[in-house]
C-alpha positions as CSV (number, residue, x, y, z in Angstrom):
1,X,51.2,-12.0,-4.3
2,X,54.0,-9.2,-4.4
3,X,54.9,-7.5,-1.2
4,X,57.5,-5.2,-2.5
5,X,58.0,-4.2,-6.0
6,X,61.0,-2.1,-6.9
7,X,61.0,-0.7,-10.6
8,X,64.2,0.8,-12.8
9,X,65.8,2.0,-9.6
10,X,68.6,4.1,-10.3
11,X,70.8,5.5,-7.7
12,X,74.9,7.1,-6.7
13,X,76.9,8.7,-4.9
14,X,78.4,12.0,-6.5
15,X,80.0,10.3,-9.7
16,X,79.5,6.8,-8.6
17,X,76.5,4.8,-9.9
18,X,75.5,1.6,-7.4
19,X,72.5,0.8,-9.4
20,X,71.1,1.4,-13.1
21,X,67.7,0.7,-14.1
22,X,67.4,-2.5,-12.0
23,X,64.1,-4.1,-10.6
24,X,62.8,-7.1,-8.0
25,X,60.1,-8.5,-6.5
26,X,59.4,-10.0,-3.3
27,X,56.9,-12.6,-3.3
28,X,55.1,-14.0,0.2
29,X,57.4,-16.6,1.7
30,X,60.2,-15.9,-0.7
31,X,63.6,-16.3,1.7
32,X,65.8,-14.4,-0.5
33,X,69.9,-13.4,0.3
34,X,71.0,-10.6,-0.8
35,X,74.6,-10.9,-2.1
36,X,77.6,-9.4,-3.8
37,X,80.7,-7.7,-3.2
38,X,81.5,-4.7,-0.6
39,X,80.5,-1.6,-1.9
40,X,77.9,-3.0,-4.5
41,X,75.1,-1.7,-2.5
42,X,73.2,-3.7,-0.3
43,X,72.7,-1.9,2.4
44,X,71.7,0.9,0.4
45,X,69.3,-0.9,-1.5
46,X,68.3,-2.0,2.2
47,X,68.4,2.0,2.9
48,X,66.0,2.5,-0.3
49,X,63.4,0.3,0.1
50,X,63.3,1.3,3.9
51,X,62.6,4.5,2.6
52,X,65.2,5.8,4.5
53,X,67.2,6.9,1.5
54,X,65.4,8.4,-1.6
55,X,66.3,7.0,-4.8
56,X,67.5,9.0,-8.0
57,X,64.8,7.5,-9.9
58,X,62.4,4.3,-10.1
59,X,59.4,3.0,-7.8
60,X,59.4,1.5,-4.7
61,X,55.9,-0.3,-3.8
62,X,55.0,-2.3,-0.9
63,X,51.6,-3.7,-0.3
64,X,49.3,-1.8,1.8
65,X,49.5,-2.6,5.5
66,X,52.6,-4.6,5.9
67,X,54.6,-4.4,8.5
68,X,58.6,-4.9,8.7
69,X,61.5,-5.5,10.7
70,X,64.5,-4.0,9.9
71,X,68.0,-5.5,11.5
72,X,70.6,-2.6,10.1
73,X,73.9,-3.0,10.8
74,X,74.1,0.6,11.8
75,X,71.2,0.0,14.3
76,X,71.9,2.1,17.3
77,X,70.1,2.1,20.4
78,X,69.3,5.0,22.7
79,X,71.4,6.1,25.7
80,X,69.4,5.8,29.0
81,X,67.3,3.2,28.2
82,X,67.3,-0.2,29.2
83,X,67.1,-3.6,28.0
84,X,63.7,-4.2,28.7
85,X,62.4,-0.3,27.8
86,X,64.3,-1.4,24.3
87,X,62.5,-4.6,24.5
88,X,59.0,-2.9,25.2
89,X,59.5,-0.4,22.3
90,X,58.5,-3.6,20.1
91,X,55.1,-3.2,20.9
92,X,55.1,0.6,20.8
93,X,52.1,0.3,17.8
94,X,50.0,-1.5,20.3
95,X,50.4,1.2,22.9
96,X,49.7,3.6,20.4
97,X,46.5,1.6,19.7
98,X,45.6,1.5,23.5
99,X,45.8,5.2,23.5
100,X,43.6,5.9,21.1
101,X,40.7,3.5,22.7
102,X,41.2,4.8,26.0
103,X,40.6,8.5,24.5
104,X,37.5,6.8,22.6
105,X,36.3,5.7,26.2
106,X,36.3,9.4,26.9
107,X,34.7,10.3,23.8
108,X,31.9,8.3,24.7
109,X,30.2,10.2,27.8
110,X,29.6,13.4,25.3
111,X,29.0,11.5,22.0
112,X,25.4,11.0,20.1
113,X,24.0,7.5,19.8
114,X,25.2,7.2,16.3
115,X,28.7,8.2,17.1
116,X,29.1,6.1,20.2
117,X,27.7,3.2,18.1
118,X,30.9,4.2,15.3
119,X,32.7,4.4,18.5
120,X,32.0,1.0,20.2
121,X,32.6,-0.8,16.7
122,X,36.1,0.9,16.6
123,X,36.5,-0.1,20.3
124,X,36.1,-3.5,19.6
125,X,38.7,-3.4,16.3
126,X,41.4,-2.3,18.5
127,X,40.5,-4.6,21.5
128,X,40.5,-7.5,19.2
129,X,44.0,-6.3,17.9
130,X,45.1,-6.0,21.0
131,X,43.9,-9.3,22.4
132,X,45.2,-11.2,19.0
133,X,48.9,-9.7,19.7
134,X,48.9,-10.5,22.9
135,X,49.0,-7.2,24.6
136,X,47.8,-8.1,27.9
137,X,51.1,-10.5,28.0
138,X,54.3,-8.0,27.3
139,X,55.9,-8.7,30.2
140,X,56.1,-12.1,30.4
141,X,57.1,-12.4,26.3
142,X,59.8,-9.8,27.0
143,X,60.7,-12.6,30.2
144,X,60.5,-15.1,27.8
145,X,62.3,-13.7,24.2
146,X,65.4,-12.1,26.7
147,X,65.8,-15.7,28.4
148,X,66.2,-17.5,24.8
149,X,68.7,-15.3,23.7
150,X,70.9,-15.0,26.9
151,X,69.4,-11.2,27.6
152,X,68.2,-12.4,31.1
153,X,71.6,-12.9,32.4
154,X,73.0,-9.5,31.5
155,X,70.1,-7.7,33.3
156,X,66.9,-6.5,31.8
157,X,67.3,-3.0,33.5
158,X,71.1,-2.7,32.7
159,X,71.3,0.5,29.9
160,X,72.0,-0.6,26.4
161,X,74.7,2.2,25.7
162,X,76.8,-0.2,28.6
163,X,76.4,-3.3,25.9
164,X,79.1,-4.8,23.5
165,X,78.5,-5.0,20.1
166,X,77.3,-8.5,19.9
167,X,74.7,-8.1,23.3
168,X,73.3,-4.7,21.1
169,X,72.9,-7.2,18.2
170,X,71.1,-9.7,20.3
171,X,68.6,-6.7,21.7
172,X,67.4,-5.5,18.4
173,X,67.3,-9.5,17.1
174,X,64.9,-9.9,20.2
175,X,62.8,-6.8,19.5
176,X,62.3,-8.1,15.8
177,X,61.1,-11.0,17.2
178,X,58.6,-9.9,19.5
179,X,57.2,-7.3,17.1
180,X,56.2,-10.4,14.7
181,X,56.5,-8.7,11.5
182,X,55.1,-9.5,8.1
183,X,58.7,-9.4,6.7
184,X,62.3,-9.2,7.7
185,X,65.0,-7.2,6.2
186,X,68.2,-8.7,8.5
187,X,71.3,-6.3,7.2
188,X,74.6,-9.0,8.1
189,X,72.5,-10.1,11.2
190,X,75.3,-12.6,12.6
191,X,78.4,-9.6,13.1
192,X,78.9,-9.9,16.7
193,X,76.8,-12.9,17.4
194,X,78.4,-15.6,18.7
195,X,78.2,-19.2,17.7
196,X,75.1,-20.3,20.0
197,X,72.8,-17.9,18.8
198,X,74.1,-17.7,15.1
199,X,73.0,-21.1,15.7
200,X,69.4,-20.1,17.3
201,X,68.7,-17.6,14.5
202,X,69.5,-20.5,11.9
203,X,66.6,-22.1,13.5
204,X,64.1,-19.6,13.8
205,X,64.7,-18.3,10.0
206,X,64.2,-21.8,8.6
207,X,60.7,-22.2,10.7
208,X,60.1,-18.2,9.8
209,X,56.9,-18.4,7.6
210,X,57.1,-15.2,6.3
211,X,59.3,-13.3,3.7
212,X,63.0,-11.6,4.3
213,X,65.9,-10.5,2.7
214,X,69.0,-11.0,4.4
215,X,72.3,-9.7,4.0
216,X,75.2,-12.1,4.8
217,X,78.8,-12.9,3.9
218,X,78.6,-16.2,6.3
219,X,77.7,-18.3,3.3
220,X,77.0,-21.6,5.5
221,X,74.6,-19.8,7.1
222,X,73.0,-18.1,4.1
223,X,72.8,-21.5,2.2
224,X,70.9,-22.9,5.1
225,X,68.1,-20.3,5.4
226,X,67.5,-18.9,1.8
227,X,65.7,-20.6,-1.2
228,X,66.1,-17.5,-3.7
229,X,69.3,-15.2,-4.2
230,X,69.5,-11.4,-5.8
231,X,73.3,-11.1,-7.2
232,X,73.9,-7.6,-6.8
233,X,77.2,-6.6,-9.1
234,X,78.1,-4.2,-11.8
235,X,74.8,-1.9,-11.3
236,X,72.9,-4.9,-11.6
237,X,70.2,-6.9,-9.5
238,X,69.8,-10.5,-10.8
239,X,67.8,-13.1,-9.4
240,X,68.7,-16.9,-9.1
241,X,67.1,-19.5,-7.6
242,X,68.2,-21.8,-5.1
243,X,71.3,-21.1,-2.9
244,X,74.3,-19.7,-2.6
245,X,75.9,-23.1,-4.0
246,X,73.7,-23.1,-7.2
247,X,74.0,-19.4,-7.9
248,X,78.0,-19.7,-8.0
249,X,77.2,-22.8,-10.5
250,X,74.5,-20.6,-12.7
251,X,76.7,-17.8,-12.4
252,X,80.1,-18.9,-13.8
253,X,78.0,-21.0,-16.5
254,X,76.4,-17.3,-17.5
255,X,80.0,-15.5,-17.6
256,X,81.5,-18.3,-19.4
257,X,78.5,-18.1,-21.9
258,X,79.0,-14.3,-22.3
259,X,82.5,-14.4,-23.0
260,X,82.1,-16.9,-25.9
261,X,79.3,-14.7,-27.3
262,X,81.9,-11.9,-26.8
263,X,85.3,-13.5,-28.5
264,X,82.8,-14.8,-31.0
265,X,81.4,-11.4,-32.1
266,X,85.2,-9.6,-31.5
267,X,86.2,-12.1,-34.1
268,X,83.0,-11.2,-36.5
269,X,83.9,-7.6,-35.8
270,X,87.5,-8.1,-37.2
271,X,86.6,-10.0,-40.2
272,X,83.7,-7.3,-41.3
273,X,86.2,-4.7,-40.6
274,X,88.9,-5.8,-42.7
275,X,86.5,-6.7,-45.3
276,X,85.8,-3.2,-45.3
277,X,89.1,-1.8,-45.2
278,X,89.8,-4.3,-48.5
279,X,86.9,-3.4,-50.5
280,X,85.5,0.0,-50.3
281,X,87.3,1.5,-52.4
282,X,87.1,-0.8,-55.7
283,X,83.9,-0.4,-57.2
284,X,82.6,-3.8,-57.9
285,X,82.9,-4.4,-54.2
286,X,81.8,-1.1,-52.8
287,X,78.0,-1.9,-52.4
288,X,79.4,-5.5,-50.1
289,X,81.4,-3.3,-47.9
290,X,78.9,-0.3,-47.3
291,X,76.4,-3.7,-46.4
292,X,78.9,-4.8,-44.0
293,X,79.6,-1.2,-42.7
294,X,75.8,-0.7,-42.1
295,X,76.1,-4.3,-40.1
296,X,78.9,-3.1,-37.9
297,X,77.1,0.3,-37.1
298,X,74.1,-2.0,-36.5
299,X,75.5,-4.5,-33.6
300,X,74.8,-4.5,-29.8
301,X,78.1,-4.6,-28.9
302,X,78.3,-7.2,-26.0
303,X,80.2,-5.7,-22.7
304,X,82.1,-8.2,-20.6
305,X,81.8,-6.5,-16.9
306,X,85.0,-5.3,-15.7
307,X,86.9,-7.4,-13.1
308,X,86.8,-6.2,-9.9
309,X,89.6,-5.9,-7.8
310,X,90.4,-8.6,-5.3
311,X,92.1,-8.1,-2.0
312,X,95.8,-9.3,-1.5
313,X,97.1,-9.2,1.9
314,X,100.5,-10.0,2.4
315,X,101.6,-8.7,6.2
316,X,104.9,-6.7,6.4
317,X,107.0,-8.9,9.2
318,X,109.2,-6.9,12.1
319,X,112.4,-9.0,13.4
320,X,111.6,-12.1,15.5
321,X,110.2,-11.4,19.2
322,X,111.4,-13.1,22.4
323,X,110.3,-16.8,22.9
324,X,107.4,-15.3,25.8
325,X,104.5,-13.7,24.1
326,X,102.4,-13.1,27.0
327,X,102.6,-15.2,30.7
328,X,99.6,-14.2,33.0
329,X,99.3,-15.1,36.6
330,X,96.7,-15.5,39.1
331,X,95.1,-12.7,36.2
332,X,91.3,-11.6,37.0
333,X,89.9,-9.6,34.1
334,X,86.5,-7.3,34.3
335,X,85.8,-3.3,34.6
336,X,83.7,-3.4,38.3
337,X,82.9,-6.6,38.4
338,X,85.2,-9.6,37.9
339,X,84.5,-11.2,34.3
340,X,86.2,-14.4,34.8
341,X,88.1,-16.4,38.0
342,X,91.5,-16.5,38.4
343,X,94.0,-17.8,35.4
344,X,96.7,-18.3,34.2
345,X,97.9,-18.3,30.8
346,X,101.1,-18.4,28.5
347,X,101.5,-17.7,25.3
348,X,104.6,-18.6,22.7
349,X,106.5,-17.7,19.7
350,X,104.4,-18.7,16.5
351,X,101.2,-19.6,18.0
352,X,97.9,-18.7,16.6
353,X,95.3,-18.9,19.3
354,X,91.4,-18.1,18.7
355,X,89.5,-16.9,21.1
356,X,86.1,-18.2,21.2
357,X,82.7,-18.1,23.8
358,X,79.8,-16.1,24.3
359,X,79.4,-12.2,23.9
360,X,79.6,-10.4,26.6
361,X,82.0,-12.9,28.5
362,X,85.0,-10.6,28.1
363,X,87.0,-12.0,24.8
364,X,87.8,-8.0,23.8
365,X,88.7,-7.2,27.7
366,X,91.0,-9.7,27.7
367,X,93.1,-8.8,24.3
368,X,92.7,-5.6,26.0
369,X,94.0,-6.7,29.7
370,X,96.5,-8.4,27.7
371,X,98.3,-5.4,26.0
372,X,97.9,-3.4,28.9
373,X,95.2,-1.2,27.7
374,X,92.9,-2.3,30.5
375,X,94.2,-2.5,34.4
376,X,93.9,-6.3,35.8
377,X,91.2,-6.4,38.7
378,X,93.9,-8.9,40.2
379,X,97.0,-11.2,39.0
380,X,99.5,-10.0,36.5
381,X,100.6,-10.0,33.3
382,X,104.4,-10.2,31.7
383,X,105.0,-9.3,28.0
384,X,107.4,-10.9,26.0
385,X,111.0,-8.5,24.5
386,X,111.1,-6.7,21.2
387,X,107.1,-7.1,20.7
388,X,105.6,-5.6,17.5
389,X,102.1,-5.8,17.5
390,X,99.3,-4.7,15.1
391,X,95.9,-4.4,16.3
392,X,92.7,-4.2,14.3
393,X,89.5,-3.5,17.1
394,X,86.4,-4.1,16.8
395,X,84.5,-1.4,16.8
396,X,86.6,2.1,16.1
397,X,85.2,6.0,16.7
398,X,86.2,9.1,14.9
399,X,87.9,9.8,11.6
400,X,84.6,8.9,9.4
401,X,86.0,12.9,7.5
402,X,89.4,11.7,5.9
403,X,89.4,10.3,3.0
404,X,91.1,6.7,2.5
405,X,94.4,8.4,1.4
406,X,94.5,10.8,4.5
407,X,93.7,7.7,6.6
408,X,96.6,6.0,5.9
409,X,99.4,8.6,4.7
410,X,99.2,9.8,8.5
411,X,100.7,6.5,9.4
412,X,103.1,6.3,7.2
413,X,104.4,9.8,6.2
414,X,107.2,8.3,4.4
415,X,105.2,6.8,1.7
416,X,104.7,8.6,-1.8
417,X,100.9,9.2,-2.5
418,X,101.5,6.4,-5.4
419,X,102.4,4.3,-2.5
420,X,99.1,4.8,-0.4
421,X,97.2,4.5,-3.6
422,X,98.7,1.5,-4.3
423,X,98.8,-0.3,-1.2
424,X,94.5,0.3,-0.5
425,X,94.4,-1.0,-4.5
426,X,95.7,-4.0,-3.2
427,X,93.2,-4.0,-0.4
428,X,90.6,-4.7,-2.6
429,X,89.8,-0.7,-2.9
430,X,88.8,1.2,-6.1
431,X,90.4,4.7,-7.3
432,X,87.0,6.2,-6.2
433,X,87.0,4.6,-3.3
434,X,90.3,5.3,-2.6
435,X,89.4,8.9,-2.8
436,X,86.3,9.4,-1.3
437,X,85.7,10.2,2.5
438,X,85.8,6.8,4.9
439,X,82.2,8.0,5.7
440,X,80.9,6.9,2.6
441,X,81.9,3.8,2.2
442,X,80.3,0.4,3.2
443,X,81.6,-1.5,6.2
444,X,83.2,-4.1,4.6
445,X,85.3,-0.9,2.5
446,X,86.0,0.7,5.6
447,X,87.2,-3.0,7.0
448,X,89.7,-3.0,4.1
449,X,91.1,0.9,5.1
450,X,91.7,-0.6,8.3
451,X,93.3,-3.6,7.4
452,X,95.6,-1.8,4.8
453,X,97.0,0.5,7.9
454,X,97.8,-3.1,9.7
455,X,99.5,-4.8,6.9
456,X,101.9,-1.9,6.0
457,X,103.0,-1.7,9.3
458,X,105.9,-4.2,10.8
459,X,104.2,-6.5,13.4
460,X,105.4,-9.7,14.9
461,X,101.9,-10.1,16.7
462,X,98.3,-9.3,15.2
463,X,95.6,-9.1,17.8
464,X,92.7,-9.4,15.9
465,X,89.2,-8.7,17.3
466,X,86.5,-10.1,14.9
467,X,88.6,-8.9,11.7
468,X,85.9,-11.1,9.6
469,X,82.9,-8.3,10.5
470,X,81.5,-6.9,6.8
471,X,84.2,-8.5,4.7
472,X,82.9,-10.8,1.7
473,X,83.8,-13.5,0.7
474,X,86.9,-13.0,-1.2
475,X,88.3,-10.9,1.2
476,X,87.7,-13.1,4.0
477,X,89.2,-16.1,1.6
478,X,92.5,-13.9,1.2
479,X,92.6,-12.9,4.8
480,X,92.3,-16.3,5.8
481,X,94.9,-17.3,3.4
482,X,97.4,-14.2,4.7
483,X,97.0,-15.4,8.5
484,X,97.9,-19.0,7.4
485,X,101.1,-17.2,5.9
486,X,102.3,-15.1,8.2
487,X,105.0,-15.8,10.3
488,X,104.7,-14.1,13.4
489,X,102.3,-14.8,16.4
490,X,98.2,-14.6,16.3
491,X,95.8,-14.0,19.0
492,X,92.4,-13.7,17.2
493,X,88.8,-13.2,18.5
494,X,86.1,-15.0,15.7
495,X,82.7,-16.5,16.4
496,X,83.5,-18.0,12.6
497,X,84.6,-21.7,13.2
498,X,84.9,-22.2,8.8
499,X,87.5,-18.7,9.7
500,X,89.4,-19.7,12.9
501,X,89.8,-23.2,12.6
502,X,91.8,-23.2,9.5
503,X,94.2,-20.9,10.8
504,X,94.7,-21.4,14.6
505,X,96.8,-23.7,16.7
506,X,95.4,-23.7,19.7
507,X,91.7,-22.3,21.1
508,X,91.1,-20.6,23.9
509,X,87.2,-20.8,25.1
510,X,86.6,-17.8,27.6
511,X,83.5,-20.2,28.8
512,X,85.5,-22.2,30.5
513,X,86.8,-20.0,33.2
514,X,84.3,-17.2,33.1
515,X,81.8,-16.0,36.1
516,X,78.8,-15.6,34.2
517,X,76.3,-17.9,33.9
518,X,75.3,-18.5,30.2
């Protein structure tokens, strides 16, 4: 049976086509990953199909009375209210249903016998729907879902605008959970998460009975919950089955296919042409030529897709710094409340340390307590002489209205436009991307803007807050490959062991001297 049916959807932005004339199906069951490069248009086929975003043209169908989950990487949650008010909002249809009995039950004193009969038969619907769903227990689920993903210890009550990135995440995973839907639609559901409940959604996707699509550049976890894949690429939507594995097998078998077929008719076109050219003028060999003419005018002309541009980071190197990098003492890190107990840490020339442990247990305040950006609730901290350092946050505000050119000619003024142009190229970035507003583009595009500023700039230190966030594959590859080069120091926060480990020396875990209990 077909829960969604999408038919010859067709949509762009201004002059720039995502899809053309492309179709799926979702079948019950069906774990399907949704995959391709940045900027291809998965979360706007996400967008679509949520009926958040009206298509150009085509048909989206879902079967009647199916509920679904959306996890969208934009999600945002409202200021003021709290964990559990967020967590509550999950069951928000069955309060709606409650409602609507309890005005019933008013309806009843005034109502005929053969409306209240109508009326008690509804009654009992809703009751029964409310009973099956486990109204009467909200509470104690909420109790329950907050506890198994770490929620508990943060503080139901505490408001989610106070929340890092990852313990947002973790809120909205919850609600999808307790509102049971018929299908999930999970939009790069492991940026933030770290690697304990990366691990815990794993799980619960392999045991999910239901259908979902999910978004995901974390390939070792896409292989191990999907069974179908949807290649999104070139305006197209094509379906393999299997995983991630077999569709890079079935895919390169299919382009290597296609561009035999192609030198094999680009051959065939030559030889009619010049058989043309030779004999269409003499007239005992006229009638050949106009017959190989007609076949020439005649072909489908195969199309090998165009390559797309892949990323190449190479960072720009400032003179060497002092042997000290960093040397904290007695150092206590936290806003009002102390995040960790007292440490002490040193860090050298040419070390490449990951930071790794829970969200929430202060990685990004103590990068930040590190450069100075964030006052020390006690200890101290002594940076190193002639310290260049690039830094590339998690999670930046503002500047969404420049366009890729503006947002990187303001930091270096120096540069020719070529120049700009050239160095987001080599980013990974289109000419229309290039030139479109940062608003626009996808999060792994706007990733790339952000790392093109950091690699044009002279750094002898990258501080690196989950970097990895949106990028696919081959960008991550290439990044990977980049930090391996570079010559300076590292400190770099990842909840992506196939990432860090592969380019770190050392690991620091924050969970072994934090306060918090996780």
């Amino acid at each position: 049976m077909s829960i969604l049916t999408v038919k010859n959807l067709t949509h762009g932005f201004g002059d720039r086509a995502i899809f053309n004339d492309v179709s799926f199906r979702l079948l019950k069951g069906e774990h399907v990953g949704l995959i391709g490069a940045n900027g291809e248009g998965k979360s706007t086929f996400m967008n679509i199909i949520t009926g958040s975003l009206e298509p150009d043209a085509g048909k989206v169908e879902w079967a009647k009375k199916v509920r679904i989950g959306y996890l969208d990487q934009h999600s945002v949650l409202q200021k003021g209210m709290s964990i559990r008010d967020a967590l509550r909002g999950a069951f928000r249809y069955l309060m709606d249903l409650e409602t609507e009995m309890n005005e019933m039950y008013d309806k009843m004193g005034t109502a005929t016998p053969e409306e209240l009969e109508q009326l008690l038969e509804e009654v009992g619907t809703i009751q029964d729907i409310l009973t099956t769903n486990d109204f009467y227990l909200i509470d104690a689920k909420v109790e329950e879902i907050a506890r198994g993903l770490g929620l508990g210890d943060i503080g139901l009550d505490r408001d989610v605008h106070d929340l890092s990135g990852g313990q947002r995440t973790k809120v909205l995973l919850a609600k999808l959970l307790l509102e049971k839907p018929e299908i999930l639609l999970l939009d790069e559901p492991t940026n933030y998460l770290d690697e304990q409940h990366i691990e815990w959604l794993k799980r619960y996707l392999q045991e999910y009975e239901n259908a979902f699509i999910l978004v995901s550049h974390d390939i070792p976890f896409l292989n191990s919950v999907i069974n179908l894949i949807y290649h999104m690429g070139n305006q197209e939507l094509n379906r393999y089955v299997g995983d991630y594995d077999n569709f890079m097998m079935q895919h390169e078998a299919k382009k290597q296919q296609l561009e035999s077929a192609f030198k094999r008719q680009q051959q065939e076109i030559d030889d009619l042409k010049d058989f043309v050219a030779r004999n269409k003028a003499r007239v005992s060999t006229r009638n050949m030529a106009m017959s190989r003419q007609k076949k020439l005018d005649n072909m489908d002309i195969i199309e090998l897709a165009k390559e797309k541009p892949k990323p190449e980071f190479k960072f720009k190197e400032a003179r060497t710094s002092s042997r000290l990098i960093f040397e904290a003492k007695e150092l206590v890190i936290g806003y009002e409340e102390p995040l960790c107990r007292s440490i002490d840490l040193l860090m050298e020339r040419g070390q490449k340390i990951a930071i790794v442990g829970a969200n929430g247990i202060g990685k990004t305040t103590l990068l930040r307590s590190l450069l100075g950006e964030v006052p020390a609730l006690s200890g101290s901290v002594k940076q190193g002489e002639n310290m260049f350092i690039g830094y590339f946050e998690q999670e930046i505000k503002g500047g969404v209205d420049e366009t890729c050119i503006e947002a990187v000619w303001k930091n270096f003024p120096s540069m020719s436009q070529f120049e700009v142009r050239a160095a987001l190229a080599k980013c990974g970035l289109t000419t229309k991307h290039i030139e479109s507003k940062i608003s626009v583009l996808s999060g792994g595009e706007k990733a790339k803007v952000r790392l093109c500023n950091l690699i044009n700039k002279e750094t002898n230190l990258l501080v690196l807050d989950e970097p990895t966030n949106h990028l696919d594959v081959d960008a991550k590859d290439e990044l990977k490959r980049a930090l391996q080069a570079y010559k300076g120091s590292i400190l770099l926060i990842s909840h992506e062991p196939e990432f860090y480990r592969e380019v770190a020396t050392e690991v620091w875990n924050c969970e072994s001297w934090t306060t918090k209990v996780f």
